[in-house]
C-alpha positions as CSV (number, residue, x, y, z in Angstrom):
1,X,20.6,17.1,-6.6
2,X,22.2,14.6,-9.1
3,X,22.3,12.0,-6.3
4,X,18.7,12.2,-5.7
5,X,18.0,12.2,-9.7
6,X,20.5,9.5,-10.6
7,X,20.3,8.9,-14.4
8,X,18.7,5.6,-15.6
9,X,18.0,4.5,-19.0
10,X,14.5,4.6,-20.3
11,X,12.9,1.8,-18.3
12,X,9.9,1.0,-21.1
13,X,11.1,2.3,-24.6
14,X,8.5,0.3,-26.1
15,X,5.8,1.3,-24.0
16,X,4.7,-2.0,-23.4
17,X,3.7,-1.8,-19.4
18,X,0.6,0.4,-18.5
19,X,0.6,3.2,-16.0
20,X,-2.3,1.7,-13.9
21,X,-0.8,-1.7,-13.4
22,X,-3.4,-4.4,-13.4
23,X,-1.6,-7.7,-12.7
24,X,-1.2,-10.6,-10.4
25,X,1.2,-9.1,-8.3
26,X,1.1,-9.5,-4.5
27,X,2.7,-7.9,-1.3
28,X,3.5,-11.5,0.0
29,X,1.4,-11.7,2.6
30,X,-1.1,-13.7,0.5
31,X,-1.2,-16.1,-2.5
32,X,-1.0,-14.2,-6.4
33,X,-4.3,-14.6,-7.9
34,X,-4.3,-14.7,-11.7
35,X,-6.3,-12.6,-13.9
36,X,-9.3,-13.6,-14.9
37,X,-10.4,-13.2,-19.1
38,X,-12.3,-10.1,-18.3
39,X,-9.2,-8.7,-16.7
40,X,-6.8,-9.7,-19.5
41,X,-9.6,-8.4,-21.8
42,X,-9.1,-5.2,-19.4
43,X,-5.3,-4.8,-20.3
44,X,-5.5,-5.4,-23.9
45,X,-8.3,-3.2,-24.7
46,X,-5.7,-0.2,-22.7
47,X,-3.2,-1.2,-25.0
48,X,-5.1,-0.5,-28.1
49,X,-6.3,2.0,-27.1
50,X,-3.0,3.8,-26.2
51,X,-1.4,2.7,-29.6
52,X,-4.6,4.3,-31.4
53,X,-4.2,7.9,-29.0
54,X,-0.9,8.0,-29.8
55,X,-0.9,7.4,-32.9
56,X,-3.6,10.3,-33.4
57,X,-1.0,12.2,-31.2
58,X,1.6,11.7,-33.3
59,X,3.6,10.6,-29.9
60,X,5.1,7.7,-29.4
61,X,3.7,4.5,-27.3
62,X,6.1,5.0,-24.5
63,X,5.1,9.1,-24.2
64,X,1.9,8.8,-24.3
65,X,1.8,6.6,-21.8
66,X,3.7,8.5,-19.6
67,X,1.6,11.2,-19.8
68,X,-1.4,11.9,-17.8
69,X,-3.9,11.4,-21.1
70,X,-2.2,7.8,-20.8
71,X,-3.3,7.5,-17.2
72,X,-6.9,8.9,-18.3
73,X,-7.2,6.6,-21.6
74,X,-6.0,3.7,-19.4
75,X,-8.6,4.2,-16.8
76,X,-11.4,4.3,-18.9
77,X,-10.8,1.0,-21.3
78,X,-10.6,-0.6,-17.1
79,X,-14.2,0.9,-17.2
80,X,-15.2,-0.3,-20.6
81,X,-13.9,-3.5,-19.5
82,X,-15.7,-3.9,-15.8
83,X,-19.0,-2.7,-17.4
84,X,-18.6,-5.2,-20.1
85,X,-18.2,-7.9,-17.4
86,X,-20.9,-6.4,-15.6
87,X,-18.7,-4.8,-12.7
88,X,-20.5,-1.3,-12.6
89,X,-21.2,-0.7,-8.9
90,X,-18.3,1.7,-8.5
91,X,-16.0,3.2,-11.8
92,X,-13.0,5.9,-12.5
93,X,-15.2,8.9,-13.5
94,X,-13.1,10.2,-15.4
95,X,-14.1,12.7,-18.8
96,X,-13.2,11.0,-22.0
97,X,-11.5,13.9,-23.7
98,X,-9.0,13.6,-20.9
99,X,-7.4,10.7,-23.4
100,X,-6.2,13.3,-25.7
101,X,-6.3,16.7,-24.0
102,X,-3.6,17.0,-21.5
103,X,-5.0,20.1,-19.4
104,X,-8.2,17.9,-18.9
105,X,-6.0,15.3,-18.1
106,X,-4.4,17.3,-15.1
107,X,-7.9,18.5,-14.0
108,X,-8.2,15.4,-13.1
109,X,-5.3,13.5,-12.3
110,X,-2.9,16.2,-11.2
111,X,-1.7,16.6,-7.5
112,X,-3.7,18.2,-5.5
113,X,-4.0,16.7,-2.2
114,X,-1.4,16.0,0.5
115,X,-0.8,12.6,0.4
116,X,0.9,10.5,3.5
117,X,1.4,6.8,3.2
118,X,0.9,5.0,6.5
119,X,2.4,1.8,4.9
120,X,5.5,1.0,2.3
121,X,8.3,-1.4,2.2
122,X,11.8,-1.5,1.9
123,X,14.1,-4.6,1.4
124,X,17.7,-3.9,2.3
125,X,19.4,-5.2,-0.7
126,X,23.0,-5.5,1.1
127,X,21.4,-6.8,4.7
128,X,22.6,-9.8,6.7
129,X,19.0,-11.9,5.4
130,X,21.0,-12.6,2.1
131,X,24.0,-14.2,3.6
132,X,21.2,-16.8,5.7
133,X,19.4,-17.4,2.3
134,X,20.0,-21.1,0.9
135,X,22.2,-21.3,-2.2
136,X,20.2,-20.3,-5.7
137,X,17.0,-18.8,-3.3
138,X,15.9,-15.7,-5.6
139,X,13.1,-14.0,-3.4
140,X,11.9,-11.0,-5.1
141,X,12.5,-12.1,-8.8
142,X,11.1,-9.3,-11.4
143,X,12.0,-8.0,-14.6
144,X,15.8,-7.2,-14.8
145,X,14.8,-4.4,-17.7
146,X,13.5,-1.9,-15.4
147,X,17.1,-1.2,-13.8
148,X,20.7,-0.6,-14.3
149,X,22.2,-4.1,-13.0
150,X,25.9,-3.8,-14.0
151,X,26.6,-2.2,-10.7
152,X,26.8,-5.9,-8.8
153,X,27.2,-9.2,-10.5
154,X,25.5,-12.1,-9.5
155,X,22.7,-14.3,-9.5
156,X,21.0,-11.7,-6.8
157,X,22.4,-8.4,-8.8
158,X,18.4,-7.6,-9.5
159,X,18.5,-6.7,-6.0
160,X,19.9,-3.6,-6.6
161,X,16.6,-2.3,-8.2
162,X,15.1,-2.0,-4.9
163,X,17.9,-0.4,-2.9
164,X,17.6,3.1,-1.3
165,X,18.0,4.9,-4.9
166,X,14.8,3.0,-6.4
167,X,12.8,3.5,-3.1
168,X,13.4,7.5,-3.2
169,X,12.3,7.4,-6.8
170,X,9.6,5.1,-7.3
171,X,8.4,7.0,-4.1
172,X,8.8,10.3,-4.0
173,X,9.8,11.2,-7.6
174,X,7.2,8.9,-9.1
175,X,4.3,9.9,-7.4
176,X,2.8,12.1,-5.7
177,X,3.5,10.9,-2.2
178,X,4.2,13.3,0.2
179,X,5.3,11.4,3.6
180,X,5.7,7.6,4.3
181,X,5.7,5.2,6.9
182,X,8.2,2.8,6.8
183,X,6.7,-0.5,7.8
184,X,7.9,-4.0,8.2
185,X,6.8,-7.4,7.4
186,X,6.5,-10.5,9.8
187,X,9.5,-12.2,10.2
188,X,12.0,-13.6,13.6
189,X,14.5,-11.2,15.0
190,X,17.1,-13.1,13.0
191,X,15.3,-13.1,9.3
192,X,14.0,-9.5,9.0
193,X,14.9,-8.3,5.3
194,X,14.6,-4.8,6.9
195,X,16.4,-4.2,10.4
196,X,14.9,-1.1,12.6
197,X,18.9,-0.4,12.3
198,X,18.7,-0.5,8.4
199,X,15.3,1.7,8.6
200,X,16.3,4.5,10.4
201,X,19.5,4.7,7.7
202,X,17.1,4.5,5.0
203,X,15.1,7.4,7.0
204,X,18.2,9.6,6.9
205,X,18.4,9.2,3.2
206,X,15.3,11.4,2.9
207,X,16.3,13.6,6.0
208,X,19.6,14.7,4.4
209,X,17.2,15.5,1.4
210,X,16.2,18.2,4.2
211,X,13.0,16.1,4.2
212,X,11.7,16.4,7.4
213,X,9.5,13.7,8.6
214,X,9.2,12.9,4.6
215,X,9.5,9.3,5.8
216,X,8.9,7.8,9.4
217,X,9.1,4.2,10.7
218,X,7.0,1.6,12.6
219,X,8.7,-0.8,14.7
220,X,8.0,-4.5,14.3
221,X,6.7,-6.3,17.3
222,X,5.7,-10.6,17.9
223,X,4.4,-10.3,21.8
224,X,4.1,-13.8,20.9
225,X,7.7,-14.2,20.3
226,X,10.2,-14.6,23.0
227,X,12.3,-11.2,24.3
228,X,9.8,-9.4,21.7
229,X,8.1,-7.0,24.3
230,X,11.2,-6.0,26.1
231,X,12.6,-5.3,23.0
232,X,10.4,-2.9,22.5
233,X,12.2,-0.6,24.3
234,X,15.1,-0.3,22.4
235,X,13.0,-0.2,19.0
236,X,11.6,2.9,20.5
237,X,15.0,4.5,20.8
238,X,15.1,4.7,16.8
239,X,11.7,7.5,17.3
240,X,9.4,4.9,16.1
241,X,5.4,6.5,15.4
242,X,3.9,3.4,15.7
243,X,4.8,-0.6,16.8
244,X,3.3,-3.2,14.2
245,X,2.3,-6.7,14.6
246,X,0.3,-9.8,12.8
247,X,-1.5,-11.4,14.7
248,X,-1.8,-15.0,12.4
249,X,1.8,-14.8,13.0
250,X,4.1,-16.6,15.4
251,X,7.6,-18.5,15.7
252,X,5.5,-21.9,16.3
253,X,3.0,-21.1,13.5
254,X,0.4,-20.3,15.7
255,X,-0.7,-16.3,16.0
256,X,-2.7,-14.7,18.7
257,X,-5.3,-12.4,19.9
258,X,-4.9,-8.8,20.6
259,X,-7.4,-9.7,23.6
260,X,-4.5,-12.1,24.7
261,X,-2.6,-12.0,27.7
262,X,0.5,-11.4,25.0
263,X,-1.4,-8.9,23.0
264,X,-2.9,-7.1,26.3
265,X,1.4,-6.7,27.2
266,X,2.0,-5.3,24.0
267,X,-0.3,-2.3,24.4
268,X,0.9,-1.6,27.8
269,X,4.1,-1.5,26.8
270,X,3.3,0.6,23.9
271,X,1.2,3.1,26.0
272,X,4.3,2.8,28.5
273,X,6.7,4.2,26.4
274,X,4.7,7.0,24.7
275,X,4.0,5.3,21.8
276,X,-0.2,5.5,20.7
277,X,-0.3,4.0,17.4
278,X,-0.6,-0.5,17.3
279,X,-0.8,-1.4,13.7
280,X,-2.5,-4.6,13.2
281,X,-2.1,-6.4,10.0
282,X,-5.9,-8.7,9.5
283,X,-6.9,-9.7,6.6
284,X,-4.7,-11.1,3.5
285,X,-4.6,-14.5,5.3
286,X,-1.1,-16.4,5.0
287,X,-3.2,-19.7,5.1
288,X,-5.3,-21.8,7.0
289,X,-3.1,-22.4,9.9
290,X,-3.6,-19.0,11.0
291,X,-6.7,-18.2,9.3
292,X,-8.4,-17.7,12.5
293,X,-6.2,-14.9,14.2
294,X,-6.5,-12.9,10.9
295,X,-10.4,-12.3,11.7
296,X,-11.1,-8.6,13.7
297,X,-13.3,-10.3,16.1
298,X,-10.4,-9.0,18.6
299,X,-10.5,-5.2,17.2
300,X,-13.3,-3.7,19.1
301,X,-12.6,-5.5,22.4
302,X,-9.3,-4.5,22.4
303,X,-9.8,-0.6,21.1
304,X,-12.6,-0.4,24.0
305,X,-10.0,-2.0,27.0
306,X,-7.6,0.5,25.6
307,X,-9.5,4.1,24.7
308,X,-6.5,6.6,24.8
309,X,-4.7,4.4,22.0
310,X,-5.0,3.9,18.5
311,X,-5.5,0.9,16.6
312,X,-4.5,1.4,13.0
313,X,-6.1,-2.1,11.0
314,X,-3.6,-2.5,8.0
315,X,-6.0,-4.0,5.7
316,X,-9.0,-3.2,6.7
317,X,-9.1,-7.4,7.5
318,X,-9.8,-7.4,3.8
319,X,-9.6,-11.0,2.4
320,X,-8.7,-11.2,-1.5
321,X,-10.1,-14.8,-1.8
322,X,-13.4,-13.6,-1.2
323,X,-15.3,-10.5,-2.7
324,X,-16.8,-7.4,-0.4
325,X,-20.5,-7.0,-0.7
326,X,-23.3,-5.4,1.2
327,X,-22.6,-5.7,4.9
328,X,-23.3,-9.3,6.1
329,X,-23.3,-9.5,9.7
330,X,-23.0,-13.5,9.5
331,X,-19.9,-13.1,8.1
332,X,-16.5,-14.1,9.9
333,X,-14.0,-12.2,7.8
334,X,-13.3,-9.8,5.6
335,X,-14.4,-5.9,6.2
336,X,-17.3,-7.4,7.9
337,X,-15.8,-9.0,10.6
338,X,-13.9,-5.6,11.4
339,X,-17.5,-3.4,11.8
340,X,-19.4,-6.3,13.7
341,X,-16.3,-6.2,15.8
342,X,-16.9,-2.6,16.6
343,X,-20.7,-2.6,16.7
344,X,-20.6,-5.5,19.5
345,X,-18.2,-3.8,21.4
346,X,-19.8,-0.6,21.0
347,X,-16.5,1.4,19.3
348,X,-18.0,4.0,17.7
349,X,-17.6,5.9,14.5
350,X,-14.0,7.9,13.8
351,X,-13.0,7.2,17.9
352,X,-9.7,5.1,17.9
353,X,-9.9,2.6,15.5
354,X,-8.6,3.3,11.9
355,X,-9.1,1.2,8.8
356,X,-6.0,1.4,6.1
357,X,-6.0,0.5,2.8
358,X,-2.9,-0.8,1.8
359,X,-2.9,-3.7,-0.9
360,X,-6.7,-4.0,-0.4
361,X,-7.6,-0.7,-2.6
362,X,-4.7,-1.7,-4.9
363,X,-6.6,-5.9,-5.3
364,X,-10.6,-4.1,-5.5
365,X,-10.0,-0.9,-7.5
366,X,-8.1,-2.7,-10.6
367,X,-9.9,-5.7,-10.4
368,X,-13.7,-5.3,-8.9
369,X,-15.1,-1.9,-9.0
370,X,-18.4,-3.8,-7.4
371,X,-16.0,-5.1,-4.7
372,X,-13.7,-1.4,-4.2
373,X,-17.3,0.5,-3.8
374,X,-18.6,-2.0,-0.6
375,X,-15.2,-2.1,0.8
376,X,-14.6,1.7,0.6
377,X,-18.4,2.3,1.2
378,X,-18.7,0.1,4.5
379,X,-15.4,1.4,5.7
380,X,-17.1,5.3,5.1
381,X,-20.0,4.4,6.7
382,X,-19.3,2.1,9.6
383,X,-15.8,2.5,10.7
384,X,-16.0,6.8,9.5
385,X,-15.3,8.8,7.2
386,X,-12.2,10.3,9.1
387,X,-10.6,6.8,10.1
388,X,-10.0,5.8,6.8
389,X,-6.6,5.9,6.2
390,X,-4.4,5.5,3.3
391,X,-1.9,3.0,2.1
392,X,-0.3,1.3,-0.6
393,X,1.9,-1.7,0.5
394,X,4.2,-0.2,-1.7
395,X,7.2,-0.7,-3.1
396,X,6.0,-4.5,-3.5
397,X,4.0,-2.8,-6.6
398,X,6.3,-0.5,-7.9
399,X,5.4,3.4,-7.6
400,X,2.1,4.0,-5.9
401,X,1.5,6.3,-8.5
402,X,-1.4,4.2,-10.2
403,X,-3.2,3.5,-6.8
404,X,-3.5,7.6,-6.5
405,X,-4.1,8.0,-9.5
406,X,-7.1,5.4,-9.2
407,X,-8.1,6.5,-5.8
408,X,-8.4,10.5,-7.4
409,X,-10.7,9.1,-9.8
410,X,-12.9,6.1,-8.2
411,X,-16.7,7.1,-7.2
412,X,-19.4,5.0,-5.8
413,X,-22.3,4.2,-8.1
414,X,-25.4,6.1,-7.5
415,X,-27.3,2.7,-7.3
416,X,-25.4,1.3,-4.6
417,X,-25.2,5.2,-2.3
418,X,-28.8,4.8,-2.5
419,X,-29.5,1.6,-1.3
420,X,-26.8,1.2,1.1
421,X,-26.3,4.8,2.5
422,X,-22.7,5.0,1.2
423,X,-21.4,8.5,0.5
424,X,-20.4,9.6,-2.5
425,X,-16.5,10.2,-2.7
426,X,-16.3,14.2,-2.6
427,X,-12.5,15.9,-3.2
428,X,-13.3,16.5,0.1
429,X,-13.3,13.0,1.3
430,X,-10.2,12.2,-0.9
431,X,-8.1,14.7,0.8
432,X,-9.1,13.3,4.1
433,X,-8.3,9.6,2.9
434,X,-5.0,10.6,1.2
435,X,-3.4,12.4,4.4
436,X,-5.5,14.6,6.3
437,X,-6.9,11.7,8.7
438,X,-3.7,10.3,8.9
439,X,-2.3,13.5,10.6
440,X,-4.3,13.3,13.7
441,X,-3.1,9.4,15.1
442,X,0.4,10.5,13.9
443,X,-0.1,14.0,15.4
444,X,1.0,15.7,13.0
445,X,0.1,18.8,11.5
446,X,-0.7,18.8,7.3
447,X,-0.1,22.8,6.8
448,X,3.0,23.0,8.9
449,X,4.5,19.9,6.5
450,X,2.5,21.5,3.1
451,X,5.0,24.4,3.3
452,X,8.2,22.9,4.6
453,X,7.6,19.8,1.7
454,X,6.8,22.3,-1.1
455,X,10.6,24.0,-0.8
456,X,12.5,20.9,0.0
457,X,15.0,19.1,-1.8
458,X,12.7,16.7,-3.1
459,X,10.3,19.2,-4.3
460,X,13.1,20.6,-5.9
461,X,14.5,17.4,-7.4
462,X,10.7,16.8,-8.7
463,X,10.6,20.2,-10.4
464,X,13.8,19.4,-12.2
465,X,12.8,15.3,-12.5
466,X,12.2,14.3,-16.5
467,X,9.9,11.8,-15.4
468,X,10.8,7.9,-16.2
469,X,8.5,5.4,-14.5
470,X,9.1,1.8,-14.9
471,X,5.2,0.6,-14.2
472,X,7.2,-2.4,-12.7
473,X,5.8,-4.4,-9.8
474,X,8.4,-6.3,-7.5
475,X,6.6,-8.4,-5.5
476,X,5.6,-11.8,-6.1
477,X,3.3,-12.5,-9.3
478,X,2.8,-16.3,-8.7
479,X,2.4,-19.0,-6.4
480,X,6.0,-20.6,-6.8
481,X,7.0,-16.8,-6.5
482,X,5.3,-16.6,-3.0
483,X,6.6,-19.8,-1.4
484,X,9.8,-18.7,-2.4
485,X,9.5,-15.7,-1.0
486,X,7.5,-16.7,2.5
487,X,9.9,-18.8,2.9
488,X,12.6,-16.6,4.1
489,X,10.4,-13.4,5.2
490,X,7.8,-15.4,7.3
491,X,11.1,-17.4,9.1
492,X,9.6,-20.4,8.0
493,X,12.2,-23.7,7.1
């Protein structure tokens, strides 16, 4: 059990990072944006307000904020913040004596739902990418203080933070993730910082944890790319649940539709080998170049050729230069071009396409509550309330602890249900959105796992854990950051 519960220093003695992290990070797959003043205003008022709580705790900085009261104050100086900005269309409801009562607190924020990931990350620390970077490249650069780093000398030492140990924690010990789905991100054959090979070892990890089916991995597909498609068949060997792809991606810089001849092959050769679940990435453009094949316009053609598979949209074709409003059906991107895909092609509600959420809740709920209530409202409403699947893009933000936490929390105003026939968000519908929808593509089923996860070796490691969260984010917090790092991961020279 030590192995799983490695000890580590405190990793914010000071208490100086937040527990709902609201910065510029991003998952790489699109440009940082910087905080605007109202979001800077957001963090500092947090931070007074957790020196003042903890104060009238008599705790320190650091445990307050490790507690779930920090979650709760934290949250509601974000609302103070948005409302002051005029953001109120969608808000954390969450009861203000929460701040300093800690059984409100856990009302509220404590686990309570079964919650599978369909989308975190894993960089290989020790794979062959490193030895093809160029000399001084430091892709992934964070802060060295929230890890150990006298294990490996060396300019790239920091890499260590994100090996296997880091991933079980920030995941599974750090949150309240029940199951994941390893994913991958675009890259040639040759540059993947994750191999299938290096996957499935990280998948053992958790197996010889006796955690069955606790993590679970896609397999990365270009039909674009040369010997892609027959590869598929050996990817499906590892017991892949599902093949991703990006379609604004490509070896020549050009992507493709999934109505291609290329992206018709794909699914065939998916639906060959037993495999129902294509995840798309739209959305998140990775510039004008491609900007094009990161529109849905090809979703509801493609999920209406294809009925007996499933067409998972990572993203939701979310676009984080560009805010989510009301439904606009002139509109070429974003969430919009995903349910005007469907409506044209006459896909109807909760049949075989599924919207996911990773990095787009994570970019709406901490920065536009206006913007997270249309996004999750439209996706409720259009694409159904049991497609809506959830994700965190995580570990490119640390533990997905704050998402869930801000997810478990987040409601639609009553202004904007009214006029634009969004639901509100029941526990009902939060249950379904943290894991129970998620369990019919993956065909899985939710009580079966409930009581093999809640007697496991993690459960028990988590029963024994003295929790120590970082509130680190490792992916990329600014632009120089995200050349550097698309540099190697999108194969690009």
């Amino acid at each position: 059990m030590r192995d799983l519960v490695p000890p580590t220093p405190d990793l914010d003695p000071e208490g100086l990072r937040l527990p709902v992290k609201l910065d510029s990070t991003s998952n790489g797959e699109f440009a940082p944006i910087p905080l605007d003043a109202s979001l800077h205003h957001a963090n500092r008022l947090a931070r007074d307000w957790a020196g003042d709580l903890a104060k009238k705790l008599g705790r320190s900085r650091r445990a307050f904020l490790t507690s779930l009261s920090g979650t709760a104050a934290t949250l509601l100086a974000f609302n103070a913040a948005h409302a002051r900005a005029g953001r109120t269309g969608g808000f954390f409801d969450v009861a203000n004596d929460a701040q300093l009562d800690g059984q409100a607190a856990a009302a509220q924020l404590g686990k309570k739902e079964f919650i599978f990931d369909v989308q975190g990350h894993f960089v290989n620390p020790d794979g062959a990418w490193i030895k093809r970077l160029p000399p001084g490249a430091k892709p992934l650069q964070f802060p060295s203080t929230i890890c150990d780093l006298s294990r490996r000398p060396g300019e790239r030492a920091y890499l260590d933070c994100i090996g296997p140990d880091r991933f079980v924690k920030d995941v599974f010990l750090d949150s309240d993730t029940d199951l994941m789905v390893l994913s991958f991100v675009p890259s040639t054959r040759e540059d993947e910082p994750l191999t299938i090979e290096e996957a499935a070892a990280t998948r053992d990890i958790v197996e010889k944890l006796e955690g069955s089916q606790r993590l679970m991995l896609h397999g990365r597909v270009n039909p674009n790319q040369p010997g892609d498609i027959e590869d598929m068949e050996r990817l499906a060997k590892f017991g892949v649940v599902a093949f991703k792809t990006y379609t604004q991606w490509g070896p020549s810089g050009t992507g493709f539709w999934m109505t291609d001849d290329a992206g018709v092959a794909f699914v065939e050769k998916a639906r060959k080998l037993g495999v129902r679940n294509i995840c798309i990435h739209k959305g998140l453009d990775f510039g004008p170049k491609s900007y094009e094949h990161s529109t849905c316009r090809d979703i509801g053609p493609i999920a209406r050729q294809f009925p007996d598979m499933n067409f998972l949209i990572y993203h939701s074709g979310f676009v984080s230069s560009k805010a989510e409003g009301p439904y606009d059906p002139a509109r070429t991107d974003g969430i919009d071009a995903l349910v005007t895909s469907l409506a044209k092609a006459g896909v109807k509600q909760n049949s075989n396409v599924y919207a996911e959420l990773g990095s787009t809740w994570r970019f709406v709920s901490m920065r536009d509550p206006d913007s997270a209530a249309h996004a999750l409202g439209k996706l409720f409403k259009h694409v159904g309330e049991d497609n809506v699947l959830w994700g965190t893009d995580s570990i490119w933000y640390g533990s997905p602890q704050d998402q869930i936490q801000a997810f478990r929390t987040f409601q639609i105003a009553e202004t904007l249900r009214e006029k634009f026939g969004y639901p509100a968000i029941t526990p009902q519908l939060r249950a379904k959105v943290f894991g129970l929808n998620a369990t019919r593509p993956y065909q899985l089923a939710a009580n079966e796992l409930r009581r093999f996860t809640a007697k496991d070796a993690v459960a028990r490691a988590r029963q024994e854990y003295a929790p120590n969260p970082s509130f680190a984010t490792y992916g990329p917090r600014t632009r120089r950051e995200f050349l550097n790092l698309r540099a190697w991961h999108a194969g690009e020279p």
